[in-house]
N, C-alpha and C positions, 0 to 999 in steps of 0.2 A: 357372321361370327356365330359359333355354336359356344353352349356352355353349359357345365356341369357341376353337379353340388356335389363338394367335398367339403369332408371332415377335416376341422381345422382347430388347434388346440384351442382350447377357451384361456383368457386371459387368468381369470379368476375362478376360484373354486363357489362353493354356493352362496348365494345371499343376492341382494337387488344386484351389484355389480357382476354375478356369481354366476354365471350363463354358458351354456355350451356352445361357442360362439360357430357358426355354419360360413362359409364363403361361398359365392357362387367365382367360380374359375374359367374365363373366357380363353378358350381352344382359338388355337390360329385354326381354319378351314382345311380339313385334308384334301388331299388331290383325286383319293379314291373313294368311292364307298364301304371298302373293308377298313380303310385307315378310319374313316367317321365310329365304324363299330367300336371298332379299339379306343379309340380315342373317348367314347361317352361311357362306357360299359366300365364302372369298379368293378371290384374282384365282387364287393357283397354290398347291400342294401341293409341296415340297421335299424329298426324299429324299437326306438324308445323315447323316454320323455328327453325335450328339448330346452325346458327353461331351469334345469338343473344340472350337475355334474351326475350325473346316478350311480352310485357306488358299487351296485352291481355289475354293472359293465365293463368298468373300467380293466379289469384285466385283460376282457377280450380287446379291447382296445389296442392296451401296450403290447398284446399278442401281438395283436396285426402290425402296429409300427415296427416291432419287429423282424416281424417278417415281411418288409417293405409291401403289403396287401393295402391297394386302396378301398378306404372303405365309405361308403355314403351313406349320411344319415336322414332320414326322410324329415323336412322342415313342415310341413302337412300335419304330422304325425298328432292328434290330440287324445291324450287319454282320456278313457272312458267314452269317446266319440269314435274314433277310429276305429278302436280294437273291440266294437260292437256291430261292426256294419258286415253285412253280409259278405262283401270282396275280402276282408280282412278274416273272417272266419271260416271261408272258404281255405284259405292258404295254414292258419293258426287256429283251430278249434279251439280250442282253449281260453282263446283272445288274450292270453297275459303277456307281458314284455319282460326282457327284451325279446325280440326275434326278427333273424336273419334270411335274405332273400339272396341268392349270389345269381350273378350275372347267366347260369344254367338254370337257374328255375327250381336248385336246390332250399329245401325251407328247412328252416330249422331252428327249435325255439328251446328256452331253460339257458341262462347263464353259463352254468359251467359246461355245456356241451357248448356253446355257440363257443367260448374260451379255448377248449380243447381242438374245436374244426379248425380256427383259426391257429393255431398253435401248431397244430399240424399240416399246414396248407403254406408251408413256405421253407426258404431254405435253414432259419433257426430251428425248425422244427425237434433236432435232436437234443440239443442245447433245452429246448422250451419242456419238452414233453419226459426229458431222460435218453441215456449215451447208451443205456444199459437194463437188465428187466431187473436188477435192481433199483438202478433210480427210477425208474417209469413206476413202480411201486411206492415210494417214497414220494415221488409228487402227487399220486393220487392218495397217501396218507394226510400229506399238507391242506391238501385242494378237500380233502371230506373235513379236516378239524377247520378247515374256514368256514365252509359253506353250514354245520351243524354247530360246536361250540362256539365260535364266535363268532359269524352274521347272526342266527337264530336267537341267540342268548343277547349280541349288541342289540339288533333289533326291538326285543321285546325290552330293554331299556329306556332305548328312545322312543317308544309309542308313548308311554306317558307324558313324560318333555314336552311333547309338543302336541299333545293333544287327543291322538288318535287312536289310545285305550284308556279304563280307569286306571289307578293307580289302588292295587293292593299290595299293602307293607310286605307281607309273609312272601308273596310270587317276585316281588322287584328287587329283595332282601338275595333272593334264592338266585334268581338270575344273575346278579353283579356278582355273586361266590361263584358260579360257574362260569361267567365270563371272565372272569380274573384268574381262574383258575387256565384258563384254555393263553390266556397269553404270558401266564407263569409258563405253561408248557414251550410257549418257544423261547421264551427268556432262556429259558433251562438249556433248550437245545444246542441255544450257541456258548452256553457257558461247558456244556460239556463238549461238545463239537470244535471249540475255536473256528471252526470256518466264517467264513463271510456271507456265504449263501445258506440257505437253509439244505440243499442237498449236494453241488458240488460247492469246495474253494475258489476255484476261477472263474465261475460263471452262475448267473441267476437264471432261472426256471420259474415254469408255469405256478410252483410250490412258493413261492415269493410274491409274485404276482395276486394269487388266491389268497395268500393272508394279509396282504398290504390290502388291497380292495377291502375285506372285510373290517379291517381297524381304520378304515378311513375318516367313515362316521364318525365313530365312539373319541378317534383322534379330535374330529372336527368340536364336536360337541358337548362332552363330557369326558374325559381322558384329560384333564388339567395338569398343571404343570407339576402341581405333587402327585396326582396318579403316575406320571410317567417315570416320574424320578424312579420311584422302585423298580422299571423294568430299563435300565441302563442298557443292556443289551441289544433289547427289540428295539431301542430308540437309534441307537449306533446304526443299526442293520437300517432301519427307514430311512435316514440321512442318506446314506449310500446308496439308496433303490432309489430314491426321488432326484440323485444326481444324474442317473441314467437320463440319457437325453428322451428316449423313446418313452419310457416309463414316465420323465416328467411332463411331457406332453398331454398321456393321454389322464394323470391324474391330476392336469392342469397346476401344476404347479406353478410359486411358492403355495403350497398346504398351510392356510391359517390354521393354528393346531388351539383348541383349549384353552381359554385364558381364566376364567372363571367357571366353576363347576355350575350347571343350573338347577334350579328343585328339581329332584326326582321325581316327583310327583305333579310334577307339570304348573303346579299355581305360580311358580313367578314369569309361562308366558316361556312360549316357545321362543329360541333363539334364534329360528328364521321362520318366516312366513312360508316362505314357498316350499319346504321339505315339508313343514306341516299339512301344507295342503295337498301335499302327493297321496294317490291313491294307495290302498292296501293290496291290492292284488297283483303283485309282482314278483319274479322267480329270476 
């Protein structure tokens, strides 16, 4: 019996039970040697951390589901250990995660390109990426206010939280007005837009994707049940994205969302261990 590691939803989002859970999947024996290739070979190789859900990822993820793309995630993989070793720098100069290996030998690292390779390497593609060079402009409008206003600004939230910057009032004060202000903007959008999606009515895009991955945290952590209240809209539109079957998978849903807001400034103790202990240097 041969067998191969695939990517398999995680039960639970972060915390002890909170793990991205890996299966090893036993192949019946092909008959030929080209059937053995096919049979072991995913579409791509995934390099990132394993005892977390990583909020960055997860788009390229629900890319790939789908775009029915198997994808395998290296169980091996330890941060700060791996992505300093020579074989690993060899392929990722850089050494940061995540980053992809596809079954050619194609490399390629940075979130939102690994999100887009994937996004356009299957038959959603048109669907994911935009129908039109209108929409294909408008998801890459979506996918920059994710990736700038709200990861960079969540981001610089949650390092104090949990540890992993100081916490000054006047910079932490500044960031939550810009983060709020960045999901005011799609609140707005669908208040004026009435659609369901953030760029077509009938269908969700790469532009959904990229902004659900980036409020995942902030949902997770600090985004409490009276922050939410005021964006009624963006909340309606989440419900619907996490109903997607592909979508809920790879954002391991049910999403424990907020229940209590934490110190901002970190003294009452990060609200999970294991995000705090994630390293800094990650794209």
């Amino acid at each position: 019996m041969n067998t191969c590691l695939r990517y398999k939803e995680p039960k639970c989002p972060i915390g002890v039970s909170d793990r991205i859970s890996l299966s090893i999947q036993t192949l019946r024996a092909p008959s030929t040697p080209n059937q053995l290739i096919l049979a072991m070979a995913p579409f791509a190789t995934l390099y990132t951390l394993t005892n977390i859900v990583y909020a960055r990822i997860i788009k390229a993820l629900a890319a790939a589901k789908l775009n029915n793309l198997d994808i395998a995630i290296d169980p091996n993989f330890q941060y700060s250990v791996t992505n300093k070793t020579p074989a690993y720098l060899s392929k990722f100069p850089h050494g940061k995660i995540p980053a992809l290996e596809t079954s050619s030998g194609f490399l390629l690292s940075e979130s939102t390109a690994i999100a887009l390779y994937l996004a356009e390497s299957g038959p959603a593609k048109d669907q994911l990426i935009g129908r039109t060079v209108e929409e294909r402009a408008l998801v890459q409008m979506w996918i920059s206010l994710s990736d700038t206003d709200l990861w960079i600004n969540g981001s610089a939230i949650l390092a104090p939280i949990f540890g992993r910057a100081p916490y000054f009032a006047e910079i932490q004060e500044d960031k939550a007005k810009q983060f709020e202000r960045a999901v005011q903007r799609v609140e707005d959008e669908f208040t004026r837009s009435g659609k369901k999606w953030l760029v077509r009515d009938d269908e969700l895009s790469l532009a959904d994707l990229s902004v659900a991955g980036a409020l995942y945290w902030p949902l997770k952590f600090f985004m409490d049940a009276e922050y939410r209240d005021r964006f009624p809209k963006v909340m309606g539109w989440w419900e619907r994205l996490i109903e997607v079957k592909e979508v809920a998978e790879a954002f391991s849903a049910p999403v424990e969302l907020c229940k209590v807001k934490p110190a901002m400034d970190g003294k009452g103790g990060p609200p999970d261990s294991n995000l705090a202990n994630a390293d800094k240097n990650k794209k």
